[in-house]
C-alpha positions in Angstrom: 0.0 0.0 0.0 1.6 3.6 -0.7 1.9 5.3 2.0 0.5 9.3 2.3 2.3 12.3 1.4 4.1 13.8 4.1 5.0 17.3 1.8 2.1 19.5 3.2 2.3 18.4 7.1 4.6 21.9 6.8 3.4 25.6 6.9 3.0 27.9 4.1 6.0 30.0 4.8 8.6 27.6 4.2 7.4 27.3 -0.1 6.7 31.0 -0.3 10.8 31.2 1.1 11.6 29.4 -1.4 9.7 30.6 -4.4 11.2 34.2 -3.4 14.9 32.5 -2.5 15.0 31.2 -5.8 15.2 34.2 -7.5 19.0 34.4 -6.3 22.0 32.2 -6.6 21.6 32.1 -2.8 18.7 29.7 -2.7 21.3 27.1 -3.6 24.1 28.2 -1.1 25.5 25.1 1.2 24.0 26.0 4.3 23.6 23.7 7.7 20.9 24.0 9.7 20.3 22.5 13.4 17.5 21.8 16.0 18.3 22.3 19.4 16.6 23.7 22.8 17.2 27.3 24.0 16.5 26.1 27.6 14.5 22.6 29.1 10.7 23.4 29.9 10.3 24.6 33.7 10.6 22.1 36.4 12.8 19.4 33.7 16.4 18.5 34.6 16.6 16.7 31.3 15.2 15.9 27.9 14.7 12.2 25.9 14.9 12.3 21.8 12.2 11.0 20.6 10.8 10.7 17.4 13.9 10.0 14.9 12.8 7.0 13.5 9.3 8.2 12.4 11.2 11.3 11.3 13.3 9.4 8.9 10.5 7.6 7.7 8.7 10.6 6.8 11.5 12.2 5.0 11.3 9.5 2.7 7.5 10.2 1.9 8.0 14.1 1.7 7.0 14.5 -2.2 5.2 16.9 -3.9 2.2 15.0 -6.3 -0.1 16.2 -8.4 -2.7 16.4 -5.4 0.1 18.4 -3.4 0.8 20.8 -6.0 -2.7 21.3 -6.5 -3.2 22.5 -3.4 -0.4 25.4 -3.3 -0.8 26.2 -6.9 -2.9 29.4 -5.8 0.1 31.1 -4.2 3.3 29.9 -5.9 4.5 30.3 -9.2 5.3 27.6 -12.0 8.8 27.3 -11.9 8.3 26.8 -7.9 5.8 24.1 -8.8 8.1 22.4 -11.1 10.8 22.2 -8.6 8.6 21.0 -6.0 7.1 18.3 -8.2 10.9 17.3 -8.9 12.2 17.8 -5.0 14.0 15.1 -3.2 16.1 14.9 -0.5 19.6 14.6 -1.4 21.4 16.2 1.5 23.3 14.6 5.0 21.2 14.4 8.1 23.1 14.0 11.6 21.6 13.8 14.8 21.5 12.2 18.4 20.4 8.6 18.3 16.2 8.2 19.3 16.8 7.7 23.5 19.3 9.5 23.9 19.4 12.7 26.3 19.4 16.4 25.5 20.1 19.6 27.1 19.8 23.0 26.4 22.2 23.8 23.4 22.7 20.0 22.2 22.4 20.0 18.7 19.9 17.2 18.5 19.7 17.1 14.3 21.7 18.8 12.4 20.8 18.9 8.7 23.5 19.9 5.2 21.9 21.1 2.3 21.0 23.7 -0.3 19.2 26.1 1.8 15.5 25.7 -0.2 16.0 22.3 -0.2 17.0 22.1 3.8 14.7 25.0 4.6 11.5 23.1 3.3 11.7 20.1 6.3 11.7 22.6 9.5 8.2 22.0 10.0 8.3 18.6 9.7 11.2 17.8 11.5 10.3 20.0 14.5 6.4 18.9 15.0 7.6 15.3 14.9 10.7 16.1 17.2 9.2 18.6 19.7 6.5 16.2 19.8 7.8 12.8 20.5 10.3 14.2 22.7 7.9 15.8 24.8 6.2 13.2 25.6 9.2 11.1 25.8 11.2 13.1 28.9 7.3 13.1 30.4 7.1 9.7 30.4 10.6 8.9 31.4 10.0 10.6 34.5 7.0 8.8 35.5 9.3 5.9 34.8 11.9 7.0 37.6 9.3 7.9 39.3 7.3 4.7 39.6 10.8 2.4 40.0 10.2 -1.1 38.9 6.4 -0.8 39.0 5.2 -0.9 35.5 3.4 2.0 33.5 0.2 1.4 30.8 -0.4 4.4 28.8 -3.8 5.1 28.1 -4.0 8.4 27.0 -5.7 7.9 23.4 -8.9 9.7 24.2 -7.4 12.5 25.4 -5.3 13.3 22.3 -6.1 13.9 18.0 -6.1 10.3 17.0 -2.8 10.5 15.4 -0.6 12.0 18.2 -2.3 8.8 20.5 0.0 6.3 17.9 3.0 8.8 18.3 2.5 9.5 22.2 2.3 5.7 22.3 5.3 4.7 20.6 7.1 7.9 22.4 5.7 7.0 26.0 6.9 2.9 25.2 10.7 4.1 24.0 10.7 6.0 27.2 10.3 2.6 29.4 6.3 2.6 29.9 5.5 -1.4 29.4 2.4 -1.1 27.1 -0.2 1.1 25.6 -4.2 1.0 25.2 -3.8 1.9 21.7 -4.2 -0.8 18.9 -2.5 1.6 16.2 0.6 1.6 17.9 0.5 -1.8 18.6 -0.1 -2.8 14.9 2.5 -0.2 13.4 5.2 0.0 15.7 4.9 -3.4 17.8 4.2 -1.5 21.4 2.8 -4.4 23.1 -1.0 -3.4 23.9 -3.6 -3.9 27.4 -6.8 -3.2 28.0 -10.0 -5.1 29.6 -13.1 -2.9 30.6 -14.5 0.3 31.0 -17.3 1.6 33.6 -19.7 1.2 30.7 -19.3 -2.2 30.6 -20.1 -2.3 34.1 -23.0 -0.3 33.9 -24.5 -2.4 30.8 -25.4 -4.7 33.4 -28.1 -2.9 35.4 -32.5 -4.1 34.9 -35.5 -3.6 36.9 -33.5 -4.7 39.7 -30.9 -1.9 39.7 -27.3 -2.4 39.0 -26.1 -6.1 38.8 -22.2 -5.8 39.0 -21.4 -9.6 39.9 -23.0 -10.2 36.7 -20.8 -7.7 35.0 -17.8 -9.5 36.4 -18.9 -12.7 35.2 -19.3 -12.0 31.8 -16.1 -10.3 31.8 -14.3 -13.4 33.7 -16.4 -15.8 31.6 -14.8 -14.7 28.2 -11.5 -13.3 29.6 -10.1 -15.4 31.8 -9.6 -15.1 35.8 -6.4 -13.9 35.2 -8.6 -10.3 33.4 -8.5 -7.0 35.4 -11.9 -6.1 36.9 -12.4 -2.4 37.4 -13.8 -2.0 41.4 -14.5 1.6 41.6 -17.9 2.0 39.5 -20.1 1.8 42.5 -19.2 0.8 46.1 -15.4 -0.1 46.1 -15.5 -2.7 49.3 -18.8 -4.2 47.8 -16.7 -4.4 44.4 -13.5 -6.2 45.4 -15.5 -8.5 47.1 -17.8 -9.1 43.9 -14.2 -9.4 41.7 -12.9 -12.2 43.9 -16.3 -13.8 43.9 -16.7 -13.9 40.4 -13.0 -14.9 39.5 -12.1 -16.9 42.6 -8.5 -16.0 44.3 -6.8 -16.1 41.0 -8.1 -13.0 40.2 -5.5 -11.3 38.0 -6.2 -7.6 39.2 -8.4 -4.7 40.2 -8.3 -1.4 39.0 -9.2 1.7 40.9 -9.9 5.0 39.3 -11.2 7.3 41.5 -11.0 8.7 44.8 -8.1 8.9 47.2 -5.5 6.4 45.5 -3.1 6.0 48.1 -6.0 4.9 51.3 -8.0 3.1 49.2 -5.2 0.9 47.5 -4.1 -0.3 51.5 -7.9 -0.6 52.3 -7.8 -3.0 49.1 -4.7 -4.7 49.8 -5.9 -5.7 52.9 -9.4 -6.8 51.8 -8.0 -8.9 48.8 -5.7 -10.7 51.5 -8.3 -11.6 53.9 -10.5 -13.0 50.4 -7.2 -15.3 49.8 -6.2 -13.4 46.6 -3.2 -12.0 48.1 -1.4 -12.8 44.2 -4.2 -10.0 42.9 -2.5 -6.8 42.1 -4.1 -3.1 42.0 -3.7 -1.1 39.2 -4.6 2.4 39.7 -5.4 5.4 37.2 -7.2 8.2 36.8 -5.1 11.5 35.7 -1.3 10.3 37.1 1.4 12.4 36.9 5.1 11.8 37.5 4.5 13.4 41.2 1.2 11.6 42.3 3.0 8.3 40.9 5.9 9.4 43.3 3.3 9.8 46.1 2.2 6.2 45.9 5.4 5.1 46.0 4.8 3.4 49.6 1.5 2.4 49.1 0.9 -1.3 47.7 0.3 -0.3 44.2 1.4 -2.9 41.2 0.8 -0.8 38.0 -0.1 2.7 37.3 -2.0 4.0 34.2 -1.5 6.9 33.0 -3.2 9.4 30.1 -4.4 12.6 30.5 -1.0 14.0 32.2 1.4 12.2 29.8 -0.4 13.4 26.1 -1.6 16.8 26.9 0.3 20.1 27.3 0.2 19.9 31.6 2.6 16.6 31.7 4.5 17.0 28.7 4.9 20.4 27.6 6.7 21.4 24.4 10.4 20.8 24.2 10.6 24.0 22.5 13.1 23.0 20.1 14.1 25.3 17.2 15.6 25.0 13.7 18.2 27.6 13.1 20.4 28.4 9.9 23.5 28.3 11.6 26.5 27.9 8.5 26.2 29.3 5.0 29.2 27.8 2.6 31.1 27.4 6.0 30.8 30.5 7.0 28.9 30.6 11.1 26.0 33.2 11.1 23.7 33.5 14.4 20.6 35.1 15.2 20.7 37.5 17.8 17.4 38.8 19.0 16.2 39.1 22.3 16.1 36.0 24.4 16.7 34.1 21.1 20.2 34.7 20.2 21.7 31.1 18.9 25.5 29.9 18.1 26.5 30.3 14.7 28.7 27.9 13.4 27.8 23.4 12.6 28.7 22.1 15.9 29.6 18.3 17.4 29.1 17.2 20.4 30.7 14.9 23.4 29.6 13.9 26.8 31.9 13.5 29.6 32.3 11.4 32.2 34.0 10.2 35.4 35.5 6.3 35.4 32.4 6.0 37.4 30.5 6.7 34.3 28.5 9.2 36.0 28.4 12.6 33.2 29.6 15.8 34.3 29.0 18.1 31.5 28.6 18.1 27.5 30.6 19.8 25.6 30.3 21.3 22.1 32.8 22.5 19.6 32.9 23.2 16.2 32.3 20.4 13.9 35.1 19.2 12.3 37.6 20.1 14.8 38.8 17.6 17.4 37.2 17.1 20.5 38.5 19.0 23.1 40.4 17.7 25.9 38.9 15.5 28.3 40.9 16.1 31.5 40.6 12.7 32.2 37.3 11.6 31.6 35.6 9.1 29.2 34.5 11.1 26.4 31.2 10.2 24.5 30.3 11.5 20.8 26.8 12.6 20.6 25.5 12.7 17.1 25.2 9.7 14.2 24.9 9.8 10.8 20.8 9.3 10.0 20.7 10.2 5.9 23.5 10.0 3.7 22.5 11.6 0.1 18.8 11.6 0.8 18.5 7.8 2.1 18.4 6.6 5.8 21.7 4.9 6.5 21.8 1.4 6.8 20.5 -0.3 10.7 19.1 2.7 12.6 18.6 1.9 16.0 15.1 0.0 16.8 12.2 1.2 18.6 13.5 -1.7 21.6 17.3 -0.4 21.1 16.3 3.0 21.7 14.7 1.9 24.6 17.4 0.0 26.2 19.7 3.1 25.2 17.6 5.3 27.0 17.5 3.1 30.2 21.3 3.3 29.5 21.7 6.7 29.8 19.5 7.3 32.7 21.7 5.9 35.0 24.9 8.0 34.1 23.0 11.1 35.2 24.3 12.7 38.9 21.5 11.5 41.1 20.3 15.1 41.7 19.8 15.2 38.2 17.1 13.0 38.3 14.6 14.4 41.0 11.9 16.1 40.3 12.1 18.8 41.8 13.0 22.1 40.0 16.7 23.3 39.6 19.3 23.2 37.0 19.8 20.9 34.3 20.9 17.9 35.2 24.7 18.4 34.2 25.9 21.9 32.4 26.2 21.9 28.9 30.0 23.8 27.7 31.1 25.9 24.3 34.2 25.0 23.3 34.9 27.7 21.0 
């Protein structure tokens, strides 16, 4: 099956730069642009790249067709139409591998090419990027956060039906064990969970009123003992002891998702062990941040599920990366407004650290160069090669590589560096220029 387009997922500035850049030599000037992030959103102490496989895999679909072309015909002139309808790819794409950590300055992607024919990805690259990566360092908090309890994102009502496959895949790199979304499962192999809603519960209500045990049979009939009933839809107490009715003391586990988390999951322990169930675990949801997963880190709570706070703006705000023209036929040029000013110049970076293997700062310096001294530390390189000529080089990391890389990295970070409470990136990142 062909796969869609990806050539108008961009806004309309980027082709009217170009139809106006083409009017001078300078449209085809070597030029190398870079995303990085000014600063980590408030509260972070680091950031997790996410997003670089789907990123090369819609580079490879960014083509202009006749439906394309139609639709910016009104506002661009035919000779821009004709290069469009002839535009590939053709430049060098560099960037950190997908799981790897960021700070502010890292130069996450960096990107060689004509200017009109690097200048046309930066949408593309930065909604996929600031994306995936947001909800990436969200989710690998929640991870720290919960220890070796396990995480089930469920956040695919909460978000446009595509970003729930993205947040998914994002939200599983970043160490969460499984996903609600069937999408993701299907495209990208997260592994998916689910059993019952309340309405399900609910179905199950006549002349007589509401007839939960019934509900729980049905479920336990076709599902298994081993399913997850969901407690919280009328009485609680009255529920857990309908659950372990209906499945017997091999009930797999309840779920709780409402109400005061951390009192009712001890009230529950203790009921489920006086039933005999004491293998049943409690899985609670219900709008679960990072911090209210750290609250519950006492109680006896086996898996969280979170949504809401991992796929919206409040639990994983923007990474607020940028794409900046930052080299023009080798020659650095920087913005420098306000609060924006960047670093001209194409940059590499290294990460250094003790014999320990904790990391005490990143370093960058201009690309090409040698790496600057290490003062005896290890010394890391940052950024791999990710498009040679216009094609994706040859074994990217997997979605599962990425993860383990990620898990990686997490423990070479200072251990202040991974609270969560506010302060200064995690370690400092250094110009070597």
């Amino acid at each position: 099956m062909t796969r869609p387009s990806t050539a108008l997922l961009t806004d309309h500035y980027e082709l009217t730069m170009i139809a106006a850049a083409r009017t001078h030599p300078a449209a085809s000037r070597p030029c190398v642009f870079e995303v990085f992030a000014r600063r980590l959103p408030d509260g972070r102490r680091y950031g997790v790249v996410g997003g670089t496989g789907r990123l090369v895999d819609a580079l490879a679909d960014f083509r202009f067709g006749a439906d394309e072309l139609a639709a910016v015909s009104g506002f661009l002139d035919g000779d821009t139409l004709q290069w469009l309808a002839d535009y590939r790819f053709a430049g060098d794409i560099d960037g950190y591998r997908e799981g790897e950590l960021y700070f502010p300055g890292s130069p996450i992607l960096t990107v060689r090419a004509p200017f009109a024919d690097a200048v046309i990805l930066e949408t593309l690259i930065l909604s996929i990027l600031n994306h995936d990566s947001a909800i990436a360092s969200a989710a690998a908090r929640m991870v720290c956060a919960a220890g070796s309890r396990p995480i089930i994102e469920m956040g695919s009502r909460r978000t446009h039906e595509r970003a729930a496959v993205a947040s998914a895949r994002a939200a599983y790199l970043a160490g969460l064990t499984a996903t609600s979304n069937l999408e993701a499962a299907r495209t990208y192999g997260v592994p998916s969970a689910g059993t019952a809603a309340h309405a399900f519960t609910l179905l199950f209500t006549g002349s007589g009123g509401p007839d939960e045990p019934a509900a729980f049979r049905a479920q336990v009939d076709r599902l298994g003992p081993g399913t997850t009933l969901l407690v919280d839809t009328y009485d609680i107490t009255r529920g857990v002891a309908n659950a372990v009715e209906a499945a017997g003391p091999e009930l797999g586990a309840v779920r709780i998702d409402s109400g005061d988390l951390g009192i009712l999951a001890r009230q529950v322990r203790d009921q489920l062990d006086g039933l005999g169930a004491r293998k049943t675990k409690i899985v609670v949801s219900g709008d679960l941040d990072e911090y209210a997963i750290a609250s519950l880190r006492a109680e006896p709570v086996d898996v969280y599920g979170v949504g809401t706070s991992l796929v919206t703006g409040s639990g994983a705000p923007t990474a607020g990366m940028v794409y900046k023209l930052v080299e023009i036929d080798g020659i650095p040029v920087e913005k420098r407004s306000s609060h924006k000013v960047s670093h001209g110049g194409a940059k590499s970076a290294v990460r250094l650290a003790r014999p320990s293997g904790t990391v005490v700062e990143e370093v960058l310096h201009p690309s090409g160069t040698p790496a600057p001294d290490s003062a005896g530390h290890t010394l890391a390189p940052l950024q791999t090669a990710l498009i040679r000529d216009g094609g994706p080089v040859d074994a990217l990391p997997s979605l599962d590589d990425a993860r383990d890389h990620l898990r990686a990295a997490l423990v070479t970070l200072p251990w202040e560096g991974l609270g969560l409470s506010h302060g200064e990136p995690a370690i400092p990142t250094r110009y070597a220029f």
